[in-house]
DOLO-822882 format. One record per residue: residue number from 0; residue in one letter; x negated, y negated, z of N, C-alpha, C in turn. Coordinates in steps of 0.05 Angstrom, whole numbers. Example, Ala and Ser with C-alpha at 12.3 -4.5 7.8 and 13.67 -1.06 7.14 Angstrom:
// DOLO-822882
[r 0 "A" [-264 114 156] [-246 90 156] [-264 66 156]];
[r 1 "S" [-257 45 142] [-273 21 143] [-258 -1 157]];
This chain:
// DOLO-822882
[r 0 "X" [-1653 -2493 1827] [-1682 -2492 1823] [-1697 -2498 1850]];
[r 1 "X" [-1681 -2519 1868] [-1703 -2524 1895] [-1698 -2503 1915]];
[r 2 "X" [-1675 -2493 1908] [-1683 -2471 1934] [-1691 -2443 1918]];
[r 3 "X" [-1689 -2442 1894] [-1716 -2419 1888] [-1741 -2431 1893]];
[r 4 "X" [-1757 -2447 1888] [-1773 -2457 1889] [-1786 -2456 1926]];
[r 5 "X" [-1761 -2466 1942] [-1755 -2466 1971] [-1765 -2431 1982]];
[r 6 "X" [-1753 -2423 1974] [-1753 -2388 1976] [-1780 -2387 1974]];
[r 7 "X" [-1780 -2387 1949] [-1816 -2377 1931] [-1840 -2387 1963]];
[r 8 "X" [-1839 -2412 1956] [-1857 -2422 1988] [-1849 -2407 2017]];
[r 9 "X" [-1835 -2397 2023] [-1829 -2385 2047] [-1837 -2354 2049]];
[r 10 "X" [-1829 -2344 2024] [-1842 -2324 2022] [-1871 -2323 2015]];
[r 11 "X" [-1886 -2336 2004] [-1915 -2338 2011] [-1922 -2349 2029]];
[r 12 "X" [-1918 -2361 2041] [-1929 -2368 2071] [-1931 -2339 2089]];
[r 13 "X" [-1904 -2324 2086] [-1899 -2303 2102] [-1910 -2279 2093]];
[r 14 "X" [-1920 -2281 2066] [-1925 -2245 2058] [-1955 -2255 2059]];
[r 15 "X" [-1972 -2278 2042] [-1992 -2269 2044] [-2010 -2271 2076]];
[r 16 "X" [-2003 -2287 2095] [-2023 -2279 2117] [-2016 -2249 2132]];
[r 17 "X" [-2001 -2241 2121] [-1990 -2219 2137] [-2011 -2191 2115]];
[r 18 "X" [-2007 -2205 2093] [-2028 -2186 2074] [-2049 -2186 2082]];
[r 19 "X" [-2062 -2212 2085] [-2092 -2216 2090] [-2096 -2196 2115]];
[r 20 "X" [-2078 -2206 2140] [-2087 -2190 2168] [-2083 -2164 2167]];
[r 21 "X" [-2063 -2154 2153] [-2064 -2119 2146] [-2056 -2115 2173]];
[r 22 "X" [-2059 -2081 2182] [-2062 -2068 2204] [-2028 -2066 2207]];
[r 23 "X" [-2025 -2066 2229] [-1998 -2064 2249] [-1973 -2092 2234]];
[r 24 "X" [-1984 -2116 2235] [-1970 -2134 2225] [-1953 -2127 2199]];
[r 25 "X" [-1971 -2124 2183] [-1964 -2121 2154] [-1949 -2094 2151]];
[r 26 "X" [-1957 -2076 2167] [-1944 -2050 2165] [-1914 -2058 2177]];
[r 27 "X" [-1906 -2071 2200] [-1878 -2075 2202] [-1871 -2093 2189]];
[r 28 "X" [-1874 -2116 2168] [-1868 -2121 2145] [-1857 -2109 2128]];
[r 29 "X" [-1876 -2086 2116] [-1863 -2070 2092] [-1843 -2051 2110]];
[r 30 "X" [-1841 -2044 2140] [-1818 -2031 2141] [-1790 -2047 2137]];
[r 31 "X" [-1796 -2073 2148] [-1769 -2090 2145] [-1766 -2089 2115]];
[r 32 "X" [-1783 -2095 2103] [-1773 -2095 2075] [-1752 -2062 2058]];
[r 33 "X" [-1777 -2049 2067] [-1764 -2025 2062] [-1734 -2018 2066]];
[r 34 "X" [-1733 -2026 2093] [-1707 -2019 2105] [-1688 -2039 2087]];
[r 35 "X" [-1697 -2061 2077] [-1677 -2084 2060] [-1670 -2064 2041]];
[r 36 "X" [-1690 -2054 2023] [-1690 -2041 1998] [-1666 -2021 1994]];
[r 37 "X" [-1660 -2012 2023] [-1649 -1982 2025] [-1625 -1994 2031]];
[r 38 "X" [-1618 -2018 2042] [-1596 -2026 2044] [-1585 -2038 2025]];
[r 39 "X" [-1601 -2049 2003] [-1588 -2058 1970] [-1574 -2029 1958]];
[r 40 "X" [-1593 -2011 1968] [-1581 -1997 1937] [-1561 -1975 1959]];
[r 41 "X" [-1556 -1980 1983] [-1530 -1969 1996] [-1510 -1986 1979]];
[r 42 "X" [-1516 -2017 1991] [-1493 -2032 1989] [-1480 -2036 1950]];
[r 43 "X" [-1499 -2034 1932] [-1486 -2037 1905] [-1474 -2006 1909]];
[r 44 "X" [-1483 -1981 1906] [-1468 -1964 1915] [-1434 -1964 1915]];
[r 45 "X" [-1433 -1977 1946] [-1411 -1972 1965] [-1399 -2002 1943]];
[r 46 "X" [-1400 -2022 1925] [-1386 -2034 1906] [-1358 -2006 1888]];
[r 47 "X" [-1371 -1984 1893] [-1345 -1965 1875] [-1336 -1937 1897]];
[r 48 "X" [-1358 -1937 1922] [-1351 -1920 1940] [-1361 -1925 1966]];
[r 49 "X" [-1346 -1921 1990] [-1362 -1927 2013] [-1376 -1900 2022]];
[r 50 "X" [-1399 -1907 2037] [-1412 -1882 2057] [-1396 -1885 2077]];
[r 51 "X" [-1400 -1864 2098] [-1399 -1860 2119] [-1419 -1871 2141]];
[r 52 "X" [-1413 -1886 2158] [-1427 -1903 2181] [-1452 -1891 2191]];
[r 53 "X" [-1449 -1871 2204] [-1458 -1852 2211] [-1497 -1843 2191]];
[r 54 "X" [-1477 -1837 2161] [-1495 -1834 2144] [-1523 -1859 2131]];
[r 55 "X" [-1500 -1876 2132] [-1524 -1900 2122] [-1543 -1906 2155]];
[r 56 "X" [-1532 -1911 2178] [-1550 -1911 2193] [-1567 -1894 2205]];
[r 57 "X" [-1569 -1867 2195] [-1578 -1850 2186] [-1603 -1852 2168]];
[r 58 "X" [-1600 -1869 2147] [-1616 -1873 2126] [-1637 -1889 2137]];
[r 59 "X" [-1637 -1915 2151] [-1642 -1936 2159] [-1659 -1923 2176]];
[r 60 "X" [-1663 -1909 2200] [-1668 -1894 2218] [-1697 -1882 2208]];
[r 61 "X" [-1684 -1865 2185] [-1704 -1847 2174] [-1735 -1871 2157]];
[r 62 "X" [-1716 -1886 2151] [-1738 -1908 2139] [-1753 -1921 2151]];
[r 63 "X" [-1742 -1924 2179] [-1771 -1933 2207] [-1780 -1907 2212]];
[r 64 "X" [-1774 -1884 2212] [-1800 -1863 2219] [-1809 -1859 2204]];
[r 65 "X" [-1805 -1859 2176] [-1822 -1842 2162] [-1853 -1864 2161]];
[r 66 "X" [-1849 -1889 2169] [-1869 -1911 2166] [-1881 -1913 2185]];
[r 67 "X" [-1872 -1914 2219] [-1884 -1894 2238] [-1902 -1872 2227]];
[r 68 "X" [-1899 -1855 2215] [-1919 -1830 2213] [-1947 -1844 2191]];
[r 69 "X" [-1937 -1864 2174] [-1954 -1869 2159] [-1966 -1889 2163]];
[r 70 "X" [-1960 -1906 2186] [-1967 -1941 2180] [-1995 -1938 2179]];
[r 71 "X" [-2013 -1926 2193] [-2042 -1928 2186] [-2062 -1909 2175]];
[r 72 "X" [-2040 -1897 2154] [-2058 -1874 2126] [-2074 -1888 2110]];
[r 73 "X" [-2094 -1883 2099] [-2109 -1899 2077] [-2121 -1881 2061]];
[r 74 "X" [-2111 -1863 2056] [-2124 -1841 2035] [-2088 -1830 2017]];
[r 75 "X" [-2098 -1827 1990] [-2076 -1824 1965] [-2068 -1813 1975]];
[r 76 "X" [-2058 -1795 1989] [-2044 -1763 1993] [-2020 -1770 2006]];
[r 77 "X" [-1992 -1765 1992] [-1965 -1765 2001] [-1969 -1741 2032]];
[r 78 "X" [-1964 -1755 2052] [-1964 -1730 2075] [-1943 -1728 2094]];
[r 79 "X" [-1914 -1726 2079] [-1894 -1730 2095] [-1893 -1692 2091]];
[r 80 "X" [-1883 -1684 2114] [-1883 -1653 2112] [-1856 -1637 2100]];
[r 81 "X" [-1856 -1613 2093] [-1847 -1600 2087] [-1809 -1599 2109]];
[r 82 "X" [-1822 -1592 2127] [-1797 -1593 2147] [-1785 -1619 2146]];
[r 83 "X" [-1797 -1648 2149] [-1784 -1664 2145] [-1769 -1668 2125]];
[r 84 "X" [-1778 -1667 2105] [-1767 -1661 2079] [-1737 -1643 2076]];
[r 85 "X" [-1746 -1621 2087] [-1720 -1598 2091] [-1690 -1616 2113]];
[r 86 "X" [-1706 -1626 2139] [-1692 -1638 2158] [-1681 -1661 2142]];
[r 87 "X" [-1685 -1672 2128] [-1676 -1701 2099] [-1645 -1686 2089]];
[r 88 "X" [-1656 -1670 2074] [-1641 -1653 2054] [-1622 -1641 2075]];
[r 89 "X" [-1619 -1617 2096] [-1596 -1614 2105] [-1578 -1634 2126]];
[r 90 "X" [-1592 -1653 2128] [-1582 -1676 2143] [-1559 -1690 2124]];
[r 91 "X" [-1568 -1690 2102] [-1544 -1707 2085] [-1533 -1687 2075]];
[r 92 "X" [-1538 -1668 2057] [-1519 -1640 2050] [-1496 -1634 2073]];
[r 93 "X" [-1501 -1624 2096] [-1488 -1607 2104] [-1466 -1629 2124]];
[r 94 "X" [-1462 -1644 2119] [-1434 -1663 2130] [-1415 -1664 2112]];
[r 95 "X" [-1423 -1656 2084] [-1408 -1645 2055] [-1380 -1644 2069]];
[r 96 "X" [-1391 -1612 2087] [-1372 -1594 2096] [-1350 -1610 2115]];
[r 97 "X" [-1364 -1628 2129] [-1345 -1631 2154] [-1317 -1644 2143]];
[r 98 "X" [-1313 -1652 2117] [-1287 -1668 2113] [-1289 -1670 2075]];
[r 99 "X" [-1284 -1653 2064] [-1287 -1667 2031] [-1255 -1653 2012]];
[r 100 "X" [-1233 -1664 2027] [-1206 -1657 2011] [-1198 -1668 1986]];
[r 101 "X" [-1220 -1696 1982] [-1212 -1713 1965] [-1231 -1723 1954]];
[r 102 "X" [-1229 -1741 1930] [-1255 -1749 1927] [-1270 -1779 1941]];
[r 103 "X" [-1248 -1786 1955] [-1254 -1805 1969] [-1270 -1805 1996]];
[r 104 "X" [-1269 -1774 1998] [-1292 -1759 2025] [-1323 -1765 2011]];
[r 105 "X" [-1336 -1771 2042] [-1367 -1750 2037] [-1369 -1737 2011]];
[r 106 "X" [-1378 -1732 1990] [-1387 -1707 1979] [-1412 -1710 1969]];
[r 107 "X" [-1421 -1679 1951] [-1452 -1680 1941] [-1460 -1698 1928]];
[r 108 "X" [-1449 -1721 1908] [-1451 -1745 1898] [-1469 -1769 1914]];
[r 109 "X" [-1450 -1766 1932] [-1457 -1786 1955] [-1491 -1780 1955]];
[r 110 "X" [-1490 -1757 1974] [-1502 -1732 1990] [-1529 -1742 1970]];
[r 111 "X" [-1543 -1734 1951] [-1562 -1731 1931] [-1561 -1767 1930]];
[r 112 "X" [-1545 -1784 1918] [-1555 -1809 1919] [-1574 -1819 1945]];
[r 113 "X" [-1569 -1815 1972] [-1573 -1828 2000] [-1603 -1808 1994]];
[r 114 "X" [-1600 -1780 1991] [-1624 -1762 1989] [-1647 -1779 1973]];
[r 115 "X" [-1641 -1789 1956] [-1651 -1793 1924] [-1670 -1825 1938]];
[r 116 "X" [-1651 -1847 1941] [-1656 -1870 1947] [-1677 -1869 1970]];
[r 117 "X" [-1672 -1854 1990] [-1688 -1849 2021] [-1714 -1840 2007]];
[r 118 "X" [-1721 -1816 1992] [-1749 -1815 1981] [-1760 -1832 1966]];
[r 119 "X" [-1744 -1855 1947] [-1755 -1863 1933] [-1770 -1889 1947]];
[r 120 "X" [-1760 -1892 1959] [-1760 -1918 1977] [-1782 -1923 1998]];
[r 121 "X" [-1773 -1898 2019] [-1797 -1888 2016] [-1832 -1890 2018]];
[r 122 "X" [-1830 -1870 1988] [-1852 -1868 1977] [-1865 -1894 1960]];
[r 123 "X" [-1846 -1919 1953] [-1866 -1930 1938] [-1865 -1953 1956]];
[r 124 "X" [-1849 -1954 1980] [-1866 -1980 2002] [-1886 -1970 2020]];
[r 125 "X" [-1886 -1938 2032] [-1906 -1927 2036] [-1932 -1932 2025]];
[r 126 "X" [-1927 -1930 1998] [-1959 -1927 1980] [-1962 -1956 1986]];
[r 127 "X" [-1951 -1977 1985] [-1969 -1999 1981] [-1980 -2010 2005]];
[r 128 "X" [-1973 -2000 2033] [-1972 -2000 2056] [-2009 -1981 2058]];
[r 129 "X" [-2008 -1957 2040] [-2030 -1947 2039] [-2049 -1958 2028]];
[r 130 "X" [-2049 -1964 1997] [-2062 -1982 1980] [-2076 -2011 2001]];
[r 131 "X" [-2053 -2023 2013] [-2068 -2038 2029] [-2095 -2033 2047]];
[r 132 "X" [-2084 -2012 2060] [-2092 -2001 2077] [-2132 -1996 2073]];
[r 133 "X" [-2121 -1981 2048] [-2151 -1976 2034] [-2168 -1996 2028]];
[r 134 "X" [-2164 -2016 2011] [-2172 -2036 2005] [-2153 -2066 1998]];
[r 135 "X" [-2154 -2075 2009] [-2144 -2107 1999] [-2143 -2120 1975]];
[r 136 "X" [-2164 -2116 1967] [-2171 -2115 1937] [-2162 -2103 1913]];
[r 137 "X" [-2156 -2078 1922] [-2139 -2060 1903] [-2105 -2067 1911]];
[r 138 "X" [-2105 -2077 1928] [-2070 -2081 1929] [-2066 -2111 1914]];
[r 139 "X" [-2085 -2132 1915] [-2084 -2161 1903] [-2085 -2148 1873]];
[r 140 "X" [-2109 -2133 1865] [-2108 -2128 1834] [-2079 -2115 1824]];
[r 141 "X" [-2063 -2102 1841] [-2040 -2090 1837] [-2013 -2115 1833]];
[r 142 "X" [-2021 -2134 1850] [-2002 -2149 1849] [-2009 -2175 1837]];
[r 143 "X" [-2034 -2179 1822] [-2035 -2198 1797] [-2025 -2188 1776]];
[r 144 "X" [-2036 -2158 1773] [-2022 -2150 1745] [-1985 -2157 1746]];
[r 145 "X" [-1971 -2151 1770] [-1943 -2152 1775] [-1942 -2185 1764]];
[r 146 "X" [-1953 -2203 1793] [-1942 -2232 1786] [-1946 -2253 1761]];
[r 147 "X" [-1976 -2236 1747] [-1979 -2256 1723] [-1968 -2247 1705]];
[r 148 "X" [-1959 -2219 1691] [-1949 -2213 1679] [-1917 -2222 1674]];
[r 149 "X" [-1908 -2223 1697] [-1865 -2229 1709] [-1877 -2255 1697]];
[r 150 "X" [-1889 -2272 1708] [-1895 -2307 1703] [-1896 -2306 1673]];
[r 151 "X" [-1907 -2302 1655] [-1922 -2313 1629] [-1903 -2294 1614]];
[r 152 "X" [-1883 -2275 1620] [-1870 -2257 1609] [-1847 -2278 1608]];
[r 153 "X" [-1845 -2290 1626] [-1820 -2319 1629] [-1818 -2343 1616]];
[r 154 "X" [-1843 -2344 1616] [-1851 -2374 1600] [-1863 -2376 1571]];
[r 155 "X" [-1868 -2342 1561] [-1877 -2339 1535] [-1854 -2343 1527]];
[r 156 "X" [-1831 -2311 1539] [-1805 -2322 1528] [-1786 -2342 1521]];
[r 157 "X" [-1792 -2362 1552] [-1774 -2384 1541] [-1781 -2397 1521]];
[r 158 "X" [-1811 -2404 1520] [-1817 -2419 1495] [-1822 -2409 1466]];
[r 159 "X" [-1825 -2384 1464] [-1820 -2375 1431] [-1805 -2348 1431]];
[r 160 "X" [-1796 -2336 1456] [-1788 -2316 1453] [-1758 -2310 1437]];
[r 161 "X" [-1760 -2296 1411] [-1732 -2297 1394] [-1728 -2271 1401]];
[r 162 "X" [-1739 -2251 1395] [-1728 -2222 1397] [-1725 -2215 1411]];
[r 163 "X" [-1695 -2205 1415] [-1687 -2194 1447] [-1709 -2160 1456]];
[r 164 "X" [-1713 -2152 1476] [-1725 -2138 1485] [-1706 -2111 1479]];
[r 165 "X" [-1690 -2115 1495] [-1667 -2092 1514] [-1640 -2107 1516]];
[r 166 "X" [-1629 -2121 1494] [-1610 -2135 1496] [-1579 -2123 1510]];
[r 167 "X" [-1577 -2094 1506] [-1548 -2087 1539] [-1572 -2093 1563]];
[r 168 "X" [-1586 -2086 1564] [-1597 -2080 1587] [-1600 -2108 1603]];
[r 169 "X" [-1609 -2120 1592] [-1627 -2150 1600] [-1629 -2168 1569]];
[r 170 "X" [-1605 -2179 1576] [-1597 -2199 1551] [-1623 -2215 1551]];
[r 171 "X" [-1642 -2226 1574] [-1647 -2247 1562] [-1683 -2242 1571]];
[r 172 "X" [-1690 -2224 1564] [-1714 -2204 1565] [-1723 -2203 1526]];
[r 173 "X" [-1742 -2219 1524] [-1755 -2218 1492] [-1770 -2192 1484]];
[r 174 "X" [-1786 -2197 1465] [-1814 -2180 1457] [-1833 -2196 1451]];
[r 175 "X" [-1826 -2220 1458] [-1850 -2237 1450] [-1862 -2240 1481]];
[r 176 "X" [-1837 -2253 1508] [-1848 -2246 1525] [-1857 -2222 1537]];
[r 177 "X" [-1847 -2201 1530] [-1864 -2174 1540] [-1885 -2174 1526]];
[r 178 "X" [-1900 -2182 1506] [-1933 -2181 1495] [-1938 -2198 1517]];
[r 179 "X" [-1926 -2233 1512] [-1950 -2246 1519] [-1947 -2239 1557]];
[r 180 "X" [-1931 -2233 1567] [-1929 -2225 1598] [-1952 -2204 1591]];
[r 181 "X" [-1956 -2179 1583] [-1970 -2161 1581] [-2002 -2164 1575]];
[r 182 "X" [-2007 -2185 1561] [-2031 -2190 1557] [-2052 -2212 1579]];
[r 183 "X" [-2031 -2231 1588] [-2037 -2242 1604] [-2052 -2235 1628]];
[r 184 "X" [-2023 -2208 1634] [-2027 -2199 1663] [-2052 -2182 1657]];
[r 185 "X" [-2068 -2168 1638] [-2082 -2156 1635] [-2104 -2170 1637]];
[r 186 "X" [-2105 -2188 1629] [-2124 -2211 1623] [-2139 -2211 1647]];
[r 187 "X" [-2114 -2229 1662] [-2130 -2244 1691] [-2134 -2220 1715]];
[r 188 "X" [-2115 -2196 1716] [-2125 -2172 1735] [-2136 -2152 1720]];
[r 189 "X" [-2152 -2153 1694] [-2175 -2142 1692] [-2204 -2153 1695]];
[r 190 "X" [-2202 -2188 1693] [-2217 -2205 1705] [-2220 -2202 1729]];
[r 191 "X" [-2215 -2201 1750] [-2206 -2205 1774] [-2220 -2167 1795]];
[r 192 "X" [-2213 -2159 1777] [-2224 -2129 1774] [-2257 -2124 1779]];
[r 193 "X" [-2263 -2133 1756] [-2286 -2135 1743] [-2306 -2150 1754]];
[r 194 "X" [-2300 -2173 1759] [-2315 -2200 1780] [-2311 -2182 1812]];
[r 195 "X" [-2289 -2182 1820] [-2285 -2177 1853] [-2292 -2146 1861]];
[r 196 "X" [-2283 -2125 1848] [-2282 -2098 1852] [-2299 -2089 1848]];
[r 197 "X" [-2305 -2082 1817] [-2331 -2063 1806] [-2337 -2078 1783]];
[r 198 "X" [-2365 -2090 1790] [-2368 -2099 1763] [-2387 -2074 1737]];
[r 199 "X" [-2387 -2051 1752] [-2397 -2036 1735] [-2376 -2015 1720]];
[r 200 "X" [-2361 -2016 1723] [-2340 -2007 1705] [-2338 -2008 1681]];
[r 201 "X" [-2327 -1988 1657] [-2326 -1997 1626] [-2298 -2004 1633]];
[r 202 "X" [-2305 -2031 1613] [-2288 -2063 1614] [-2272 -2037 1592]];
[r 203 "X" [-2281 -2030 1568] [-2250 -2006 1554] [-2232 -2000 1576]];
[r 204 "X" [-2246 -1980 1597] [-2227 -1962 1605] [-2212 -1984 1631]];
[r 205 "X" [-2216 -1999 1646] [-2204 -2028 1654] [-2185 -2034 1646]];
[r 206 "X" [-2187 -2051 1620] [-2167 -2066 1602] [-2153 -2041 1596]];
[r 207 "X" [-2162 -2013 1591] [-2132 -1995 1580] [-2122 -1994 1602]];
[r 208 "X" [-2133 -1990 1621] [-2114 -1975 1644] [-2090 -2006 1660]];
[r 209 "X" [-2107 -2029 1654] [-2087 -2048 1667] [-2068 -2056 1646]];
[r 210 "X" [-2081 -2048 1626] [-2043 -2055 1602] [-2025 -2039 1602]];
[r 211 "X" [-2037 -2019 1614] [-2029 -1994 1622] [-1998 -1999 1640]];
[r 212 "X" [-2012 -2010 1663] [-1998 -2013 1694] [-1972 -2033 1681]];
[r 213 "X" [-1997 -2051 1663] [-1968 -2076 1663] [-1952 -2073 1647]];
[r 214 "X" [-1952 -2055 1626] [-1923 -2049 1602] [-1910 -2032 1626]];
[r 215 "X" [-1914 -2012 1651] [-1899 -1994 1658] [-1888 -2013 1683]];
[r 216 "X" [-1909 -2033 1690] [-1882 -2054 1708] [-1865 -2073 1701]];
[r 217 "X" [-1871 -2076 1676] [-1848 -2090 1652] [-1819 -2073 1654]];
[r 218 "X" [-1832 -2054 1640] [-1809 -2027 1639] [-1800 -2023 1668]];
[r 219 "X" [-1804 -2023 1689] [-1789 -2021 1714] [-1771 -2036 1721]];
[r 220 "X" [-1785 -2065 1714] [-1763 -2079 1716] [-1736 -2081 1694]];
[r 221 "X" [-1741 -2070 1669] [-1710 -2066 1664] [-1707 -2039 1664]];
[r 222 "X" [-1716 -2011 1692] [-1706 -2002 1699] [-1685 -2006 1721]];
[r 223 "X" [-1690 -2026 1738] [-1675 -2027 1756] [-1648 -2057 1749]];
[r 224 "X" [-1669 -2068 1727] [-1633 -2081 1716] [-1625 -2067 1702]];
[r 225 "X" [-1633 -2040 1694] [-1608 -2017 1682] [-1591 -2014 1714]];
[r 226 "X" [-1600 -2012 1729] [-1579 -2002 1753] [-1564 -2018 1754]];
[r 227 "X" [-1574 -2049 1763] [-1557 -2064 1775] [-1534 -2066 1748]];
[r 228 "X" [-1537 -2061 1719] [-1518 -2066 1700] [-1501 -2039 1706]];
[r 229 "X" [-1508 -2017 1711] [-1487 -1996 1717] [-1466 -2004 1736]];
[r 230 "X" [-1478 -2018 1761] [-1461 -2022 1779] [-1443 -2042 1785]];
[r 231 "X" [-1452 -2065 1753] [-1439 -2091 1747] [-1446 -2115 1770]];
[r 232 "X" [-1474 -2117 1777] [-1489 -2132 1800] [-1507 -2150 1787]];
[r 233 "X" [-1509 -2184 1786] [-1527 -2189 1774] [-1548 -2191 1799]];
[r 234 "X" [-1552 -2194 1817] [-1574 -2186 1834] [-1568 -2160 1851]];
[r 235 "X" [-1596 -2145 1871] [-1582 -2132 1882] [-1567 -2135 1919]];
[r 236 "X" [-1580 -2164 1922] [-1561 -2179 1943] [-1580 -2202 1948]];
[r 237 "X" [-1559 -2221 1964] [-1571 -2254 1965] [-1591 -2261 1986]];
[r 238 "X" [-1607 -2235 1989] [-1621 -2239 2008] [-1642 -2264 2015]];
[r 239 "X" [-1652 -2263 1989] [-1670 -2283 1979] [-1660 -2319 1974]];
[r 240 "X" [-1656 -2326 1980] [-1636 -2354 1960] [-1652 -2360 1933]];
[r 241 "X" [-1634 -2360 1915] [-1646 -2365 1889] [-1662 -2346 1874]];
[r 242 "X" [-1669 -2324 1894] [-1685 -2297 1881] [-1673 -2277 1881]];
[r 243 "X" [-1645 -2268 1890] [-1630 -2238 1899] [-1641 -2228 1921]];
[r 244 "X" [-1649 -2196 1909] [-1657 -2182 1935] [-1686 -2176 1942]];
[r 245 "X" [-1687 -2167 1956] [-1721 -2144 1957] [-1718 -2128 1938]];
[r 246 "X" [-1707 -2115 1923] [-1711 -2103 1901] [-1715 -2122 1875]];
[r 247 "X" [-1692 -2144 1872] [-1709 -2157 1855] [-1734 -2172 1850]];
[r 248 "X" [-1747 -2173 1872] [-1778 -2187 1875] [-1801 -2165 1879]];
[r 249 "X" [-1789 -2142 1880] [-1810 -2118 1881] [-1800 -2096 1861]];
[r 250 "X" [-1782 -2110 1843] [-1782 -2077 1821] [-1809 -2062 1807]];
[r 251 "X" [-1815 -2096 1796] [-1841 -2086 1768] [-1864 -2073 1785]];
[r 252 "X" [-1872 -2095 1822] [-1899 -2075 1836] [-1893 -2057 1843]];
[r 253 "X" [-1862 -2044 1853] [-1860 -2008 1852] [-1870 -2000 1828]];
[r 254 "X" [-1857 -2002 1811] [-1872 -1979 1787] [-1897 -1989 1779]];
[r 255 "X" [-1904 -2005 1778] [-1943 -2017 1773] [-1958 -1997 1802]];
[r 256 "X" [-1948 -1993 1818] [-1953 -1976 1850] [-1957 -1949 1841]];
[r 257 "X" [-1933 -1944 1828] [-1924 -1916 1820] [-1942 -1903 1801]];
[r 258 "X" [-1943 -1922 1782] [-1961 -1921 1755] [-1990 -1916 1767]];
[r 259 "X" [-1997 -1923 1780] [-2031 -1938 1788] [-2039 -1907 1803]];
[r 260 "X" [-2017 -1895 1817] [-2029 -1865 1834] [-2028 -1853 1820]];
[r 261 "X" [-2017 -1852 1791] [-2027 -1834 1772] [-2050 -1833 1753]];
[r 262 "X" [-2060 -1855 1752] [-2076 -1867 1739] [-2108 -1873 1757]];
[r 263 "X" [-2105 -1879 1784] [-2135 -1890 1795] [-2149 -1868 1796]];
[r 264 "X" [-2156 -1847 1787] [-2180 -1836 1785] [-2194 -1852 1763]];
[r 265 "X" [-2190 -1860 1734] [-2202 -1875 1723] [-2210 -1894 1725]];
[r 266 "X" [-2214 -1920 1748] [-2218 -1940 1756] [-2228 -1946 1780]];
């Protein structure tokens, strides 16, 4: 408990003045992070198959430019191009060829995972990199709904939560804490909304849209402890002490990220 606790303080010291100052700082932040991200889900991966050297630093590479092209976008619009995209795709495809006798080679498996992970990755440390970008405000309301919801989703559970949630998935994930996490987080970042952002907004369409965000960053997060259970990982590395990886401390605000660009025209 003291060196989660230990962790928890180090990482707020370090993420939020880097939030507050925005710009250049914070933007090579989320690349280091990024680049962590892409190295979790290489390394659970390579737990049943290795890449090729070559290819993962490859990956890593692509994850500092593509954040180069974007570190100071501030408008919704995905604008990574077409050719890059193509240059992605035959970059990992076409080494298929150079060696695949076995299944222990390179192949399209591989090929489409490294493809798969590189966009996803990406795109949702990108967006929050943008989100920042735009407003400050809208990235804190993004990440109350994340932190109050994970918090009170923990402590509803421990204290009355009986019904398991997703019991293969996340043995120890309730439905009592997914309401009261859910209502919470709605609570205080639709408060927070409302007082700091727009207070002219209909408080309906608010409260739907942030219960909205926070059942689909609930649900992220035992999307990605569906992975780590496929790959038999209880974190996805010790990066953190006492917390795992960058993926485990940013599952639920990717998809609350993810969720929110589909959704902020109403808000």
């Amino acid at each position: 408990m003291k060196k989660r606790i230990g962790s928890a303080i180090i990482m707020i010291l370090i993420f939020v003045p880097l939030l507050l100052v925005g710009g250049i700082p914070f933007a090579i932040l989320m690349t280091l992070l990024a680049v962590c991200a892409m190295y979790e889900l290489v390394t659970i991966r390579e737990k049943k198959k290795k890449f090729p050297s070559l290819m993962k630093t490859v990956s890593y590479f692509l994850i500092i430019f593509s954040s180069v092209l974007t570190y100071n976008q501030n408008i919704f619009s995905y604008n990574m191009s077409y050719q890059l995209i193509s240059f992605i795709v035959l970059l990992f495809l076409l080494p298929i060829l150079l060696k695949n006798e076995n299944e222990k080679d390179y192949n399209i498996n591989d090929a489409l995972y490294l493809i798969g992970s590189l966009l996803f990755i990406n795109i949702s440390f990108n967006l929050i990199l943008v989100i920042r970008n735009y407003s400050l405000y809208y990235l804190i309301y993004l990440l109350l709904i994340t932190v109050i919801t994970d918090t009170f989703a923990l402590i509803t559970g421990m204290y009355i939560g009986k019904n398991k949630l997703a019991k293969t998935i996340s043995p120890n994930k309730t439905i009592e804490g997914f309401v009261g996490g859910v209502l919470m987080g709605t609570f205080v970042a639709s408060t927070f909304y409302y007082t700091v952002i727009d207070p002219g907004i209909s408080i309906a369409i608010l409260v739907l849209t942030t219960l909205f965000l926070a059942v689909v960053g609930q649900l992220g997060d035992l999307v990605f402890s569906s992975i780590k259970r496929t790959f038999g990982v209880k974190d996805f590395s010790n990066l953190i002490p006492g917390h795992g990886g960058i993926l485990d401390r940013f599952d639920s605000l990717i998809f609350v990220i993810l969720a929110f660009i589909l959704v902020m025209g109403l808000i």
